[in-house]
N, C-alpha and C positions, 0 to 999 in steps of 0.2 A: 504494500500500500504506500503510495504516495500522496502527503497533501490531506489536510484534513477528511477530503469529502472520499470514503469507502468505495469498493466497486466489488460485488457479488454477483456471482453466476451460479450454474451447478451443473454436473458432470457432463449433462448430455449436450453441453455447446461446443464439445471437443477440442477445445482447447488444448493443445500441447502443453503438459507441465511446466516446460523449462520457460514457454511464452508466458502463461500465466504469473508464472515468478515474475520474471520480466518488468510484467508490465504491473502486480502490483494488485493481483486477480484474486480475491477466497473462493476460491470452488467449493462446490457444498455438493457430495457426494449421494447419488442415486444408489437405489441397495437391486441388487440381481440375486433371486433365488434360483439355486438349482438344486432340485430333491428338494433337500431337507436344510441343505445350510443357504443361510444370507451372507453377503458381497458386496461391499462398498467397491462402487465403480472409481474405477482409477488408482487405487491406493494399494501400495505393494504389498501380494500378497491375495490382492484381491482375484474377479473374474477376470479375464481375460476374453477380448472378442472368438479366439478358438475353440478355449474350453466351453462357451456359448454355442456356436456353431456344433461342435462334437455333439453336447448335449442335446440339441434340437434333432440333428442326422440321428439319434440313438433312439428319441421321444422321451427320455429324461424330462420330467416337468421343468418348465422354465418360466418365472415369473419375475414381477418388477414392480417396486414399491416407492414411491417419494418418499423424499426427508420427510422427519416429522418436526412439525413446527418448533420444537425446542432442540432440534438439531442447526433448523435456520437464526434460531434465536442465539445459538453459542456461536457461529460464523457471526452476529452485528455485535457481540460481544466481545468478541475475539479482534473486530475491526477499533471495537472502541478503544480496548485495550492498549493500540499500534497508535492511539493518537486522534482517531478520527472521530468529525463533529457531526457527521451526517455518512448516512448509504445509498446508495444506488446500488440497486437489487433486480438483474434481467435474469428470465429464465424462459424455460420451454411453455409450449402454449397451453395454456389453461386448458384447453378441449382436450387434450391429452391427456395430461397429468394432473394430480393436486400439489403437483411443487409450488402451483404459483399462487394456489391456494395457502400453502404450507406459509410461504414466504410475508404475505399478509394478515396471518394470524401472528408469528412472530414479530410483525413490525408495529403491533399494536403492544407489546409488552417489550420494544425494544429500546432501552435509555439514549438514546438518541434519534432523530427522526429519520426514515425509513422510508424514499420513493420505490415502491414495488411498481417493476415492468413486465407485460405479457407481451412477449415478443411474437406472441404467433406462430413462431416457427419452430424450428429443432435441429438438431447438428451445428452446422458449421454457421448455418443461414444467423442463429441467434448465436453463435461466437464472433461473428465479421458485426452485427450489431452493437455486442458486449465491447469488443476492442473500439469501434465508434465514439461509444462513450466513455472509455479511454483517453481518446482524443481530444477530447470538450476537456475532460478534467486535466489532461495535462496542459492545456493550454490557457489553464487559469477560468473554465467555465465555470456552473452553477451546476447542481442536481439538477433541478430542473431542466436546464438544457442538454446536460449528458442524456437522460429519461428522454428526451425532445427526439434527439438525433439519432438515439437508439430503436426507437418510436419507429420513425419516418424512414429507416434504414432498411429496416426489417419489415414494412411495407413493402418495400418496391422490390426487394430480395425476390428472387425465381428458385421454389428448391423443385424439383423432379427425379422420378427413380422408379426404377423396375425391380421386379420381384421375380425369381421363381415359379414362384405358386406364392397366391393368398392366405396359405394357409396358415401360417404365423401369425398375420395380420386379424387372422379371425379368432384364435384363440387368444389373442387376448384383448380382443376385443372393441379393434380399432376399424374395423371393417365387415359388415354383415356376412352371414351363413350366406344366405342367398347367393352375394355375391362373391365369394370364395366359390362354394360350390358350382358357379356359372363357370368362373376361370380353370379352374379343374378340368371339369368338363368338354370346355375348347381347345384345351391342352394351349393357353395362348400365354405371351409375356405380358402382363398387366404394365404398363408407363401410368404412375401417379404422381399427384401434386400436391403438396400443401396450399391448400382454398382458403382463408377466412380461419387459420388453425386447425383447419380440419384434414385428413388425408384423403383426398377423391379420386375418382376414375378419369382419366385423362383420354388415353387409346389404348388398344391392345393390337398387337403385332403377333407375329407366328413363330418369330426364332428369336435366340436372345441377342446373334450379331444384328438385326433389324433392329433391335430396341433400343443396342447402341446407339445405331446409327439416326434415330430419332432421335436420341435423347441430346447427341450432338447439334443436331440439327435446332431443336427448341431452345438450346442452349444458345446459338450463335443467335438466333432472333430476340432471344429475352433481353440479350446483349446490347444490340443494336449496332448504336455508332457513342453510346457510353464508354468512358472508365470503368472497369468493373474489377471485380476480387471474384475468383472462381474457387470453387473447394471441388474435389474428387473423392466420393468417397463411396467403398464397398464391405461384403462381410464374405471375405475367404472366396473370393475371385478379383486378384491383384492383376491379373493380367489385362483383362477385359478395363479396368479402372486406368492402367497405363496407359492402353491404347486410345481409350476416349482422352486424357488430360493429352496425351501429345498431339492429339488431333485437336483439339482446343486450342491450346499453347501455338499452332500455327495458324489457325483459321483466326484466333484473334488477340493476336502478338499488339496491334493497336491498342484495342483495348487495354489489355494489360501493363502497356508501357514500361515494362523492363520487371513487373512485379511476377513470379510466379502461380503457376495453378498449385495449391496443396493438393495431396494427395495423401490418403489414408485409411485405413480401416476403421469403421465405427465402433464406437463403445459397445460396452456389454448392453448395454439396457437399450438402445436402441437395433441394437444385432438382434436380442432375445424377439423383438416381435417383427424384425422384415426377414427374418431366415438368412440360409448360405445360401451367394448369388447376386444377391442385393447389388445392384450401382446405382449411386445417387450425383446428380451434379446438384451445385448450390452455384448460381449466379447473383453476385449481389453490387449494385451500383456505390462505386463511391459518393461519398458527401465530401463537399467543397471545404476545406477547410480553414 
């Protein structure tokens, strides 16, 4: 942390540890069950995106629980402790999870005051938001306006991703029976989007080099003729995720302006419900700074 005013996120914004440091980030840790034991995502020792993957490929139960609000509560605690007069607090989208629930229960019993953000999004889409409001505050902004930018960021962010099969998606409950059992069915690659927090149907395709190749395609138009920050991300097919990020990294070398595509594998909790196979692009537009 730097600078009185706090900045909180929590696991699923995938943030790289050593960036997090960095830049001054408390992650507040999502728990993955498998069987019978709970797993703090991210923290050594913890789940791991393969031991997730394995466990799914075996049908090992696999579930996913939010902080509980006096977990959110020891992270504003924790910031206070560092010096800080206030927090800013983005996380994954309410429609989702109760993290952001979590995080508003806590900020009503937190000794300093406490802007809770629902970013809408998930992965990378709400870490390129989280580092945004980074940028406010190291530049001498308000809460307010980090919360503003992070807002407004994460609005116009494009995340998109294919699956497998639905089937992950419906057990836990992100996605109807119905429609898992239609994709099954058609033996097809489902392409979704995060809508309004929510995870939708987009298009579906027949092989999953087509899906790619859409998802590149949606990618370079979400783009346009923006600045943008791109994130690559899959669960246990690295290959497929290289070959989309270099196909991106040339089709729009403009855009990016010398910054690179990340690339990586998703966390445990967000691996636990899109299965092995999973590629997701995040397109997200810079803000002017």
């Amino acid at each position: 942390m730097s600078g009185p005013i706090a900045l909180v996120t929590d696991s699923t914004a995938s943030l790289p540890p050593e960036l997090a440091a960095r830049r001054g980030i408390i992650v507040v840790p999502l728990q993955v069950v498998i069987g019978a034991t709970s797993f703090d995502e991210g923290l050594e020792g913890g789940a791991t995106p393969e031991t997730v993957a394995d466990a799914l490929r075996e049908w090992t139960p696999v579930s996913t629980s939010r902080p509980t609000p006096a977990a959110m509560l020891e992270a504003y605690e924790q910031a206070v402790a560092a010096g800080a007069t206030e927090v800013v607090s983005i996380h994954l989208s309410g429609e989702l999870s109760g993290t952001f629930e979590s995080a508003q229960l806590a900020a009503r019993d937190a000794p300093i005051p406490v802007t809770v953000v629902d970013s809408r999004q998930l992965g990378m889409a709400t870490g390129f938001a989280v580092l945004s409001a980074a940028d406010v505050l190291d530049d001498g902004g308000s809460a307010a306006e980090a919360a503003e930018v992070a807002t407004r960021r994460a609005e116009r962010t494009t995340s998109l991703f294919y699956v497998d099969t639905l089937e992950y998606l419906r057990r836990g409950g992100r996605i109807g029976a119905a429609a898992a059992l239609l994709g099954s069915a058609l033996a097809v690659k489902p392409l979704l989007q995060l809508e309004n927090g929510r995870i939708g149907s987009l298009e579906k395709v027949r092989t999953s080099a087509r899906a790619l190749s859409r998802l590149e395609e949606l990618a370079v138009t979400a783009a346009g003729e923006d600045p943008v920050d791109l994130a690559v991300a899959h669960l246990a097919n690295p290959e497929r995720a290289e070959l989309l990020a270099g196909n991106l990294r040339e089709r729009l070398a403009d855009n990016l302006d010398g910054r690179d595509v990340l690339v990586g594998e998703v966390g445990a909790v967000i691996g636990a419900h899109v299965g092995p196979g999973m590629v997701a692009v995040v397109v997200a537009p810079t803000p002017p700074r």
